[in-house]
C-alpha positions, 0 to 999 in steps of 0.5 A: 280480723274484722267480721262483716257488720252484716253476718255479725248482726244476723249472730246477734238477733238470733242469739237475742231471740234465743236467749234464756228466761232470767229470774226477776229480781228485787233491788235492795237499798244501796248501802255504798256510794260505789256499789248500788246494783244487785251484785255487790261487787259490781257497778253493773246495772243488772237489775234492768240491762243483762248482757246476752252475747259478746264479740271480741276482736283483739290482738296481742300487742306483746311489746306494750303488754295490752291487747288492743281492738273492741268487744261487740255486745248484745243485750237485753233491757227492761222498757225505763233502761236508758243508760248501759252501766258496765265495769271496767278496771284501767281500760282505755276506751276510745269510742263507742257506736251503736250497730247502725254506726253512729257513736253513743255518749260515753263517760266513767265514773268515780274510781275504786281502788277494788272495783274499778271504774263504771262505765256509763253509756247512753242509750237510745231507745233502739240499742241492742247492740254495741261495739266498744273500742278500747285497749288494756293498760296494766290489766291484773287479769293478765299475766306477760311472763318474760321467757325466764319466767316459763318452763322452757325457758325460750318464749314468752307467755301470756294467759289470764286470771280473771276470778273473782271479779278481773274480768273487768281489767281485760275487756268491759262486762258486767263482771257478776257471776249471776250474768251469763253470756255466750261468746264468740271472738278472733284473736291475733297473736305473732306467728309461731304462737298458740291462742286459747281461751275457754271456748272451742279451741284449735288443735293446730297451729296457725301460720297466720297467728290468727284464731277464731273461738265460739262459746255456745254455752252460757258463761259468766265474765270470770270464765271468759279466759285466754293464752298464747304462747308457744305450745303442744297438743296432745290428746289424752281420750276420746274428749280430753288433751293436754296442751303445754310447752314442749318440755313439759307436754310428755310430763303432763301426759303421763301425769294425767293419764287418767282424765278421761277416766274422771271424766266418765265417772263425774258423768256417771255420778252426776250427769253428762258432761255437756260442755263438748271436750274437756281440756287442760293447759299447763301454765308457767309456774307463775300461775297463783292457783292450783287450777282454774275451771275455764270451762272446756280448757282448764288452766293448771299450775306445773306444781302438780306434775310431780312425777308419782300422780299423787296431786291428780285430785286438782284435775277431778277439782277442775273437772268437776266445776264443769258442774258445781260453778260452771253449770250452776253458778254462785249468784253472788261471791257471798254465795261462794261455797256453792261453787267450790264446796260442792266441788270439793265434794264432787273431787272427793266422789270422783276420787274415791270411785277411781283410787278407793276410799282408804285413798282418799281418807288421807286427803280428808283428814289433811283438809279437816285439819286444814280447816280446823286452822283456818277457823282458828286463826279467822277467830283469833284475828277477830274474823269469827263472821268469816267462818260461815258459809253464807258471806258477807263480802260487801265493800270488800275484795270477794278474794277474802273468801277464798279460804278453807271455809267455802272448799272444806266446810262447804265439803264436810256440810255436804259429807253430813247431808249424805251421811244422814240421807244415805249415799244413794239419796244424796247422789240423786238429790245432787244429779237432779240439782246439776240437771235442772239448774243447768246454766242458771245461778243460785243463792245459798237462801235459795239453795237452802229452799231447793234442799229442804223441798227435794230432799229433806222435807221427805223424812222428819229425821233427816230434817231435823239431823241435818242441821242445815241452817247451822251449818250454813250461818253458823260460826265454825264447826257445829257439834254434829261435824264428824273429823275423817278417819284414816288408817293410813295416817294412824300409822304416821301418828304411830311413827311419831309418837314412837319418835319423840318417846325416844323408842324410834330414830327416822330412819328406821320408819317404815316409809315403803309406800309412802305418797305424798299424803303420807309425808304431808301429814308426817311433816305437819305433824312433826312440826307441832312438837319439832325443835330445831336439833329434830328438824336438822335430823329429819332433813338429813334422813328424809332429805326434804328441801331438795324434793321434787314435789311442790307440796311437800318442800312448801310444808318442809319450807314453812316449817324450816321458816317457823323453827329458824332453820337456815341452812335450806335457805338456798333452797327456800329461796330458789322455791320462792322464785321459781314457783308463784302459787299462793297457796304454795308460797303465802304459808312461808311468807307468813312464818318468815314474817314473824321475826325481824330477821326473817321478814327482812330476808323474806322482803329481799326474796320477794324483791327478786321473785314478784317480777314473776309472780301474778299481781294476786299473788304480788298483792296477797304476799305484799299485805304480808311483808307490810 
């Protein structure tokens, strides 16, 4: 488990004397007693110390539920450091010495209910390098799922969470994405066990339960990601695979089957893939999001093997933060659409190239009209500032910017710019981008600057219809936002205009080909004029609650919770239980919550389901039922 203190200092001066030129900064007057650095989200001491390189020796302790051992970190600082500020979250420190042995004085601040705690730590002048002894405690960032709470139902599980800012409950860091940092670590698990993290990974299992990891490229704490438990490799191209348990392994092959294939085209779109291999664990069904991009071993929800590869726009997703978040990185979390923005515009290119626009219209317009709520509720809510894309986060959990309008506003605003600069243009523009901003960070304030000097400032009219600054810090849509249009679903709003004319009975829709999409649209849709006699006739044509896709039983279940009906309530229950993806289950919980009944039915639901569910979920769930 131990690395010789020899070997690991001549890692650490190679890498210090590698590291890459940094921006210069200028800090801004504190505005809160817990936050006063250059992030608002962190304690970290930015502006004068940055982390270069950590070392994690760990071990998996699965009887208390904590890993256990010590991070060894390499650092650069200005000439006035003194003291190394770090964040943490319910850590338990136990020592801290410099590379020579000797300890260094430590102490922790005032705690903060979001942020954690501080860690302070005393310099000497010499220090670089620091080796910090420490466990978890009840760490949000990781995720102990009992062997019920698996797909196979045999083993336990372990994998982390870290976005946006848990980093800091697993191991200590300067958890802002604007720090950037390699990494190598080993890790100890129990024999028969699996560890990955976002880093080079081992194809084989070890019989000693011990694995070593290397991370060569620049990563910020939130990508720093990890897994254990009992698993299967299965390689799916000439970089890609797949690793799940061993019920879901042939699954997720054939669901994915085309990874390497979007690989290729995001290359050929944007620039190479520079990360080695691209990966994908399929993780218990607790896991609160679709996917997460941890760089080279993307973690993804089971929800979206559905058995007809109509939710394989989540692998594109992931994939193509490999450049729009991974590559160039969102300063702050106020910068947010510059990561999942430009991501879902990435999606959206990759998704077009392989399955054809017609496709992929479908999967517009359902965001639009995604978004479209989104502003209307934040408005009606009194959260109309909420609705820009440039945020302001501070003093506030960076999670509240986790909505449709970093992703979909974000997206539509890069539709607009293509739209008015022309495809080809565009696509240059957003290559040179990824390129040249490699491995750096980027505020939206510079991003705006970078816009108007690479693209828009070469042709008066694409300036002046761009509308940049309105879209950016305007509230809402601007007028110049164009809604998609799709073909496809002109032909479901059809069906149902013809159905609630009286001229039409559900069964005789004409539903051959029907995706997903197809029955996603059809049930938003229906439910905005639904009564409950309509609802049981659609169940009994269509047979919705007893669906395999995670997708549809969630908008049929929010429906059924909205229109009072009851007799899925089985069904609801067990689809509560069995999955833990937020955005699969909030839109239940919240429709539940509405009337007395309902929210007292939906408290007892989530007594039994949150032992199962990640603590975001568990936290975003218990704001509702409140």
């Amino acid at each position: 488990m131990k690395l010789k203190l020899s070997y690991l200092f001549i890692i650490l001066i190679f890498l210090f004397t590698t590291c890459q030129n940094e921006k210069k900064y200028i800090n801004y007057k504190k505005k809160s007693d817990f936050i006063s650095t250059l992030d608002p989200h962190s304690f970290a001491n930015i502006n004068k110390i940055r982390l270069r390189h950590i070392f994690f020796n760990l071990e998996i302790n699965w009887e208390k539920h904590i890993l256990d051992g010590f991070v060894q970190i390499l650092f650069t600082k200005n000439e006035t450091a003194d003291t190394l500020i770090l964040d943490t979250k319910d850590l338990e420190i136990k020592e801290i010495f410099a590379i020579n042995g000797s300890k260094r004085k430590w102490w922790k601040g005032k705690t903060d209910e979001i942020f954690g705690t501080p860690l302070y730590i005393l310099l000497s002048k010499e220090d670089t390098v620091l080796k910090i002894l420490y466990n978890t405690n009840s760490a949000e960032a990781l995720q102990w799922a009992a062997k019920e709470q698996t797909s196979d139902k045999t083993d336990e599980f372990l994998y982390s969470q870290s976005q946006a800012i848990l980093a800091r409950s697993w191991f200590p860091c300067q958890d802002a994405p604007s720090v950037k940092f390699t990494y190598n670590a080993t890790v100890k698990t129990k024999p028969g066990y699996w560890v990955l993290m976002s880093a080079e990974n081992p194809q084989k299992l070890s019989n000693t339960g011990i694995y070593n990891f290397k991370m060569e490229q620049p990563v910020s704490s939130y990508l720093v990601a990890l897994a254990s438990g009992k698993l299967i490799f299965k390689p799916l191209g000439k970089n890609c695979g797949i690793y799940a348990e061993p019920s879901m392994i042939e699954k997720a092959a054939w669901e994915f089957a085309d990874m390497q294939k979007m690989i290729d085209v995001a290359s050929d779109l944007y620039g190479k893939y520079v990360w080695g291999r691209y990966d994908v664990l399929v993780l218990p069904p607790s896991f609160p999001f679709g996917g997460m991009e941890n760089p080279r071993l993307t973690f993804a929800t089971p929800t979206v093997i559905t058995g007809d590869r109509s939710q394989v726009a989540l692998i594109a997703h992931e994939l193509a933060h490999s450049w729009s978040g991974n590559l160039v990185t969102n300063e702050t979390w106020n910068d947010f659409w510059l990561n999942e923005g430009f991501t879902n515009f990435f999606e959206q290119r990759i998704m077009e190239k392989i399955y054809g626009k017609p496709y992929d219209r479908m999967r517009q317009l359902i965001a639009w009209n995604d978004l479209e709520k989104t502003i209307n509720e934040l408005t009606i809510s009194g959260a109309l500032a909420d609705t820009k894309l440039k945020l302001d986060l501070k003093g506030r959990n960076p999670d509240d910017g986790l909505s449709d309008i970093a992703y979909e506003k974000g997206r539509f605003f890069l539709c607009h710019l293509l739209k008015v600069t022309g495809e080809k243009n565009f696509d240059d523009f957003l290559k040179k981008y990824f390129t040249k901003n490699a491995f750096k960070y980027m505020n939206t304030e510079d991003f705006l600057s970078y816009l108007n000097k690479e693209l828009l400032n070469k042709n008066i009219r694409w300036k002046k219809e761009a509308e940049a600054q309105n879209w950016i810090y305007g509230e809402g849509l601007p007028k110049s936002a164009v809604k998609p249009v799709s073909e496809e679903l002109i032909k479901v709003d059809k069906m149902l205009l013809s159905y609630f004319e009286g001229l039409k009975k559900p069964e005789e829709f004409d539903t051959a080909g029907f995706t997903s999409h197809h029955w996603q649209y059809l049930i938003r849709q229906f439910s905005k004029k639904a009564n409950l006699n309509q609802v049981e006739e659609f169940e009994k044509v269509f047979s919705f609650s007893n669906r395999s896709n995670c997708e549809i039983l969630c908008d049929w279940f929010t429906l059924s919770a909205k229109i009072a009906y009851t007799k899925n309530t089985e069904q609801t229950e067990k689809f509560l239980i069995r999955v833990g993806r937020r955005k699969m289950i909030l839109p239940i919980y919240e429709e539940l919550a509405k009337t007395e009944n309902g929210k007292k039915w939906a408290k007892m639901v989530f007594d039994k389901a949150k032992t199962g569910y990640h603590s975001v979920s568990v936290q975003s769930v218990a704001v509702i039922l409140k």
